[in-house]
C-alpha positions as a Markdown table, in Angstrom:
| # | Residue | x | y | z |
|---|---|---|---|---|
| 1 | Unk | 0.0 | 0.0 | 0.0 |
| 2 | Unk | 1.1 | 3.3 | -0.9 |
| 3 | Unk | 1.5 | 6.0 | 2.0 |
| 4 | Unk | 0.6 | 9.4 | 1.6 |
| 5 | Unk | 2.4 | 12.7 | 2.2 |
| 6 | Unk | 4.4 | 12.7 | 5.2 |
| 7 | Unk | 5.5 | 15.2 | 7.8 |
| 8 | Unk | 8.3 | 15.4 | 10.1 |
| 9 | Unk | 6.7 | 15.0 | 14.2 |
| 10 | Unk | 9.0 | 17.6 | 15.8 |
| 11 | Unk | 8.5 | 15.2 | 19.1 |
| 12 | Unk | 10.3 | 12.6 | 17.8 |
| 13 | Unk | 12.2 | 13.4 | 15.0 |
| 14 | Unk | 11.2 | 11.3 | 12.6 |
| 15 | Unk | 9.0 | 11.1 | 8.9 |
| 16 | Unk | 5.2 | 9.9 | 9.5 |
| 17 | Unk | 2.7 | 9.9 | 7.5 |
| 18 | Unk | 0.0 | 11.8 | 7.3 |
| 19 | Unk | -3.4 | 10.8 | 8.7 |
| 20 | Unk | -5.1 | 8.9 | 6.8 |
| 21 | Unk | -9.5 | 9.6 | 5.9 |
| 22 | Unk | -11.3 | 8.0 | 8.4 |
| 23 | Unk | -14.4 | 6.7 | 6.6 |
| 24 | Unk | -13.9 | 6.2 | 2.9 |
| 25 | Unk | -16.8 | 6.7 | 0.1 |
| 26 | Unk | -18.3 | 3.8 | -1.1 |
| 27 | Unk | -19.4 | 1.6 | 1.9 |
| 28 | Unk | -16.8 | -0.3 | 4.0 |
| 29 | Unk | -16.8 | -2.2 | 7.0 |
| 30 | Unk | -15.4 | 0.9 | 9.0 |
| 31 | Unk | -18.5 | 2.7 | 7.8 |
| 32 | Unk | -20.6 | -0.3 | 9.3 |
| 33 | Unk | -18.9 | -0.1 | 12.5 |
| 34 | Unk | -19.2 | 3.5 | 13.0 |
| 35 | Unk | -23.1 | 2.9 | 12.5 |
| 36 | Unk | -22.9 | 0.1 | 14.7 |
| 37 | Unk | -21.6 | 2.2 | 17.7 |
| 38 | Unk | -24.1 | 4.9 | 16.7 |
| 39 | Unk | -27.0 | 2.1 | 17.0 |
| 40 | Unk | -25.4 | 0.9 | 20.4 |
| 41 | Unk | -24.6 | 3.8 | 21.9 |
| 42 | Unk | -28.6 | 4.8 | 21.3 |
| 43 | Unk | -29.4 | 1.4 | 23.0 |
| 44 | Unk | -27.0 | 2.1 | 25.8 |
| 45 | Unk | -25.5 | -1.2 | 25.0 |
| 46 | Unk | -22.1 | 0.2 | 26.1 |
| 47 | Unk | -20.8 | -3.4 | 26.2 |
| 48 | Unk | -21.3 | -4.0 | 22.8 |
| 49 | Unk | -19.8 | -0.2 | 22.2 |
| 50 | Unk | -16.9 | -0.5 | 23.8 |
| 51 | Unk | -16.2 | -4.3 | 21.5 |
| 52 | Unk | -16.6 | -2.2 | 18.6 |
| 53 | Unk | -14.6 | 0.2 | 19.4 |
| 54 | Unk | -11.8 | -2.1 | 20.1 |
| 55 | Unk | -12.4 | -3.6 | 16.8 |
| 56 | Unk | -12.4 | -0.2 | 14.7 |
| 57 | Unk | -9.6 | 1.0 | 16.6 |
| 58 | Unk | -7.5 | -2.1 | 15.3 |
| 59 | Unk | -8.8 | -1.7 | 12.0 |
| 60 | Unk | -7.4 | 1.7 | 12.0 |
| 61 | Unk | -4.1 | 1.1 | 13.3 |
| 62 | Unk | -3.3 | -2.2 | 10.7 |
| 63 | Unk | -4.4 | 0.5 | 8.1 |
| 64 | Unk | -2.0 | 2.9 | 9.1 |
| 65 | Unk | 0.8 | 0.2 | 9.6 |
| 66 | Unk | 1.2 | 0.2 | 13.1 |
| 67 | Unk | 2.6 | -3.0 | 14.7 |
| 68 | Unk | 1.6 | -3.8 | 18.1 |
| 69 | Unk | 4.6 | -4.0 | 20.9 |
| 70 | Unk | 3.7 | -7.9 | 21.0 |
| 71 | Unk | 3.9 | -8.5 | 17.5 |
| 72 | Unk | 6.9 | -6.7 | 17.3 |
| 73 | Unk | 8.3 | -9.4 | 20.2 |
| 74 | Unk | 7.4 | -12.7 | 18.6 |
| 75 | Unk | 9.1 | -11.3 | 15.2 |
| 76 | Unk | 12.6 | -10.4 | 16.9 |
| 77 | Unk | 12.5 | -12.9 | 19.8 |
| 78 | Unk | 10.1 | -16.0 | 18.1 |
| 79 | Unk | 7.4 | -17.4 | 20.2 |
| 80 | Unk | 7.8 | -18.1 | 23.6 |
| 81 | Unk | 7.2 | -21.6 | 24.6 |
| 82 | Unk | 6.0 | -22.2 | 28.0 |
């Protein structure tokens, strides 16, 4: 996947990209979680919110390429065996 234009984060030092759009024309699973939340949140079911949430949030973060700290273990260290 392509990245987008990119900006230096004074913070840190380093090139990141920019944001990328939220919701996208056309339909997309994000678009059915967003209306999901909307639909729960009216319900009060904040259980089933906070789930998709959780779920949108990861969508997000795999979309802008962002590894998670555990992911990032097992592919330096291998799996653990226990």
């Amino acid at each position: 996947m392509a990245s987008g234009p990119s900006k230096t984060n004074p913070i840190r030092g380093v090139e990141e990209p920019e944001p990328v759009a939220l919701l996208s024309p056309g339909g997309t699973v994000e678009d059915a979680l967003a209306r999901a939340i909307e639909g729960a949140v009216a319900a009060g079911r904040w259980d089933v919110v906070a789930q998709l949430a959780r779920e949108l949030e990861a969508r997000w973060l795999a979309l802008a390429g962002v590894t998670s700290l555990a992911d990032e273990r097992i592919r330096r260290e291998g799996p653990r065996s226990h």
